[in-house]
Z-matrix of the N, CA and C atoms (Angstrom, degrees):
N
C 1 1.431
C 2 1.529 1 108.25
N 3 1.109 2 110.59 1 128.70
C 4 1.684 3 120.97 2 -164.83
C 5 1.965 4 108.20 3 -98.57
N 6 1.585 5 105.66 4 104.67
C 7 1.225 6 109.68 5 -177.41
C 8 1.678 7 119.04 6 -15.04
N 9 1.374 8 108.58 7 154.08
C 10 1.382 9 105.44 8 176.38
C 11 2.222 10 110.67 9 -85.53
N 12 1.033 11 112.89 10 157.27
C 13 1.468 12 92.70 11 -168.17
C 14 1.417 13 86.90 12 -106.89
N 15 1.766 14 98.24 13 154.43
C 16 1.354 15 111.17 14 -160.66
C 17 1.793 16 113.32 15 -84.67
N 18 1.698 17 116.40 16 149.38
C 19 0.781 18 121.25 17 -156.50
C 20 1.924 19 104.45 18 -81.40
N 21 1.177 20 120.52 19 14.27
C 22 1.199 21 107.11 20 -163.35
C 23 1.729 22 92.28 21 -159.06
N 24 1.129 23 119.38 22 107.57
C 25 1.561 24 133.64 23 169.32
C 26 2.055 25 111.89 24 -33.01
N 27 1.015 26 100.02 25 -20.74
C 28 1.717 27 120.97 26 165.42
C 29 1.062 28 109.73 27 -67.20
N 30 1.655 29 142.40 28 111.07
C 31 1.050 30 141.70 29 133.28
C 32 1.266 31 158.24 30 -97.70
N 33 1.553 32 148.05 31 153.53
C 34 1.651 33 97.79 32 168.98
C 35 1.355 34 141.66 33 -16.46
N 36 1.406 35 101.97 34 -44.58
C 37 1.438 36 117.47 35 -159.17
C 38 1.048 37 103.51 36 -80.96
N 39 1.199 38 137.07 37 -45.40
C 40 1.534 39 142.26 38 154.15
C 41 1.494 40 105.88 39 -20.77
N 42 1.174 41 119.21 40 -76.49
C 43 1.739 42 135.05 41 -155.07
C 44 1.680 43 96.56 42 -62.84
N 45 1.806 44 109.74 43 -39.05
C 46 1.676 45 122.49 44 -173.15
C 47 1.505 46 93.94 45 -53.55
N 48 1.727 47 109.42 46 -54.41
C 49 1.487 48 106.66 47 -150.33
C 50 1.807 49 105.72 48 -72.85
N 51 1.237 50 114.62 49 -31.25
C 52 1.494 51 123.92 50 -159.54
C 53 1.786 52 100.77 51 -90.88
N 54 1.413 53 130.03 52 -4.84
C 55 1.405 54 144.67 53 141.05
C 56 1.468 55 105.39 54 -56.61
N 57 1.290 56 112.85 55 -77.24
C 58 1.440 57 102.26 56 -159.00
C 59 1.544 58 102.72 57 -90.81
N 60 0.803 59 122.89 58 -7.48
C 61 1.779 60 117.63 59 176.27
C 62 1.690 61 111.74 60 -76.68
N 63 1.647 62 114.99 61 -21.81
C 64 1.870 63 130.33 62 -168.45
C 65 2.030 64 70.34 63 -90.91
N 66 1.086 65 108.10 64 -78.86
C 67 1.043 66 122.38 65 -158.79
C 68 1.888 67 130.26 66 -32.66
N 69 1.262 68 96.22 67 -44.17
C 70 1.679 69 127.16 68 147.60
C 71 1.415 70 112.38 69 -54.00
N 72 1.247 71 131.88 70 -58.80
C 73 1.156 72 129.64 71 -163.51
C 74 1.718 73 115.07 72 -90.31
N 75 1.418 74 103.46 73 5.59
C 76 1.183 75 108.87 74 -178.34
C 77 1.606 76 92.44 75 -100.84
N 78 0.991 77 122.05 76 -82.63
C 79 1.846 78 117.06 77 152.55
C 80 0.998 79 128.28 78 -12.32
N 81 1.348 80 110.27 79 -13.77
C 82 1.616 81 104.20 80 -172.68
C 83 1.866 82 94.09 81 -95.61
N 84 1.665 83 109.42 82 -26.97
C 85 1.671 84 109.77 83 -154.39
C 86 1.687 85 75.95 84 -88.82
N 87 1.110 86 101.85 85 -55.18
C 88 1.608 87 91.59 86 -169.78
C 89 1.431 88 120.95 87 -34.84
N 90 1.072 89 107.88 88 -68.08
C 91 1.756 90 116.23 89 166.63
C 92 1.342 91 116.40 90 -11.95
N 93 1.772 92 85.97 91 -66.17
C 94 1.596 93 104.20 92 -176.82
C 95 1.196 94 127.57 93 -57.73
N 96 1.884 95 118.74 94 -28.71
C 97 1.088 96 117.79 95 -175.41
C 98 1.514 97 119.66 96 -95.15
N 99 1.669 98 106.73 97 -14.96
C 100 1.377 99 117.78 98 155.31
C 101 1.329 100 121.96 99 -75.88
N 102 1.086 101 125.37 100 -15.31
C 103 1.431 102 138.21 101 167.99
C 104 2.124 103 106.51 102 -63.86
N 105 1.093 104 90.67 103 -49.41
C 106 1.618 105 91.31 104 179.50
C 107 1.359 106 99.60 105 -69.76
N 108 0.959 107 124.25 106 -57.88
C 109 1.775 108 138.30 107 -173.88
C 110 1.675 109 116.05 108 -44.30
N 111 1.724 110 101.32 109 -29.27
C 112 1.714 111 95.14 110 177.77
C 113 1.584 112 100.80 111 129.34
N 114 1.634 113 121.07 112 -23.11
C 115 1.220 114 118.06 113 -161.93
C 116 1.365 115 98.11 114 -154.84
N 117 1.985 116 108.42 115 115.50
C 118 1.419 117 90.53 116 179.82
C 119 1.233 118 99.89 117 -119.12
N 120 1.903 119 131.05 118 44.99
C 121 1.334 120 155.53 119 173.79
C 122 1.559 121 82.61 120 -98.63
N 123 0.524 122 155.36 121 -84.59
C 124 1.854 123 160.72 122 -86.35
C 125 1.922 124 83.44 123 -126.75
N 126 1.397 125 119.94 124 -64.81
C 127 1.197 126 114.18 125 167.75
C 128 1.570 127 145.98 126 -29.71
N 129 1.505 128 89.12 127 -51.61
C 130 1.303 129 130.76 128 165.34
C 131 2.218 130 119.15 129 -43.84
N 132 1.399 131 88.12 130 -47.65
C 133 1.337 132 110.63 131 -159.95
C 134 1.402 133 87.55 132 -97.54
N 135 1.394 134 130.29 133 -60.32
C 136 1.643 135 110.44 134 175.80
C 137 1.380 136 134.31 135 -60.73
N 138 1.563 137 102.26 136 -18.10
C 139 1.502 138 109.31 137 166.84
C 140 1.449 139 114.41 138 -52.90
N 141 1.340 140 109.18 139 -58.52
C 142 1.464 141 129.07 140 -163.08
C 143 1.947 142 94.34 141 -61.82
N 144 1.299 143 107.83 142 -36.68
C 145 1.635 144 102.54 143 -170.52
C 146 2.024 145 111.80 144 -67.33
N 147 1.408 146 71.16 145 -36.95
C 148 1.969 147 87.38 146 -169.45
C 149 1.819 148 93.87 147 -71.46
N 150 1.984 149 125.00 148 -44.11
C 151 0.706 150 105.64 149 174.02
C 152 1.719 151 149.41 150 -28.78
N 153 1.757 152 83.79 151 -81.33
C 154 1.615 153 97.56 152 163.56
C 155 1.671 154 131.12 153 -0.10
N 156 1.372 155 91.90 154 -83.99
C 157 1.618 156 115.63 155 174.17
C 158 1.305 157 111.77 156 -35.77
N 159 1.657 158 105.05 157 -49.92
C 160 1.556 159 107.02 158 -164.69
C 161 1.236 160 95.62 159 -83.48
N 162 1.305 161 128.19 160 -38.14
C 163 1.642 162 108.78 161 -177.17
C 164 2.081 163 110.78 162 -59.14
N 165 0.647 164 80.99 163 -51.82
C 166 1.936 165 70.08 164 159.91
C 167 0.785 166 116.28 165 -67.11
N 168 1.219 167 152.29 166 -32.37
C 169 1.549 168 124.35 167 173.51
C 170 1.624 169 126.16 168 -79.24
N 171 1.676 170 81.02 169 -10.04
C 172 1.836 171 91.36 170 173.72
C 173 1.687 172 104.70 171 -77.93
N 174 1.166 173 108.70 172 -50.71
C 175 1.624 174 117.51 173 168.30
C 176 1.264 175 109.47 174 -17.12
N 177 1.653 176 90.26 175 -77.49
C 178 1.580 177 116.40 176 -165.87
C 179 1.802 178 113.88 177 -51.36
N 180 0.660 179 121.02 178 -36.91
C 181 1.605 180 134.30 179 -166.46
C 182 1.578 181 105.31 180 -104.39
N 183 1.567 182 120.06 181 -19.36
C 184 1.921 183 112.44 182 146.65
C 185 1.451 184 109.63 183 -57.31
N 186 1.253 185 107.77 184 -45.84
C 187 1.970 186 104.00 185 -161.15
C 188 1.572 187 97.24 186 -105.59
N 189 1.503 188 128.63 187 11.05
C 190 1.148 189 103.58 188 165.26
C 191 1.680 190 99.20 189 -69.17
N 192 1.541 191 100.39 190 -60.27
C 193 1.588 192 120.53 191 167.96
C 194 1.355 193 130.19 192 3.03
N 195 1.349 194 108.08 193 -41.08
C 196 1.482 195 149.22 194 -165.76
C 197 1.473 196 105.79 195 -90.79
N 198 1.006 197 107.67 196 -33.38
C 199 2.079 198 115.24 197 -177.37
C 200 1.077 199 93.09 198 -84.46
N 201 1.825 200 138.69 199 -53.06
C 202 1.432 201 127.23 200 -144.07
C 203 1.546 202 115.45 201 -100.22
């Protein structure tokens, strides 16, 4: 019996990829911008802090999208 296909183009995998893909790329500038700065430890680590947050709100605001 062949899964039913899902009613909404949103998936885990969606929400997985758009976490660590905001999340990466926030780490990645951070790095980068502590990297110019002298320290891309310190960069590194605020990326990842500032990340987080924003990767949820990127989440959050695909599937609000999705309701309206």
């Amino acid at each position: 019996m062949a899964a039913a296909a899902p009613s909404s183009p949103h998936s885990l995998a969606t929400a997985s990829g758009l976490l660590l893909g905001t999340t990466g790329a926030s780490i990645a500038v951070g790095a980068l911008i502590g990297w110019l700065l002298g320290s891309a430890g310190i960069g590194f680590l605020i990326g990842a802090i500032v990340g987080i947050p924003l990767s949820i709100l990127v989440v959050y605001k695909v599937y609000a999208q999705q309701g309206s």
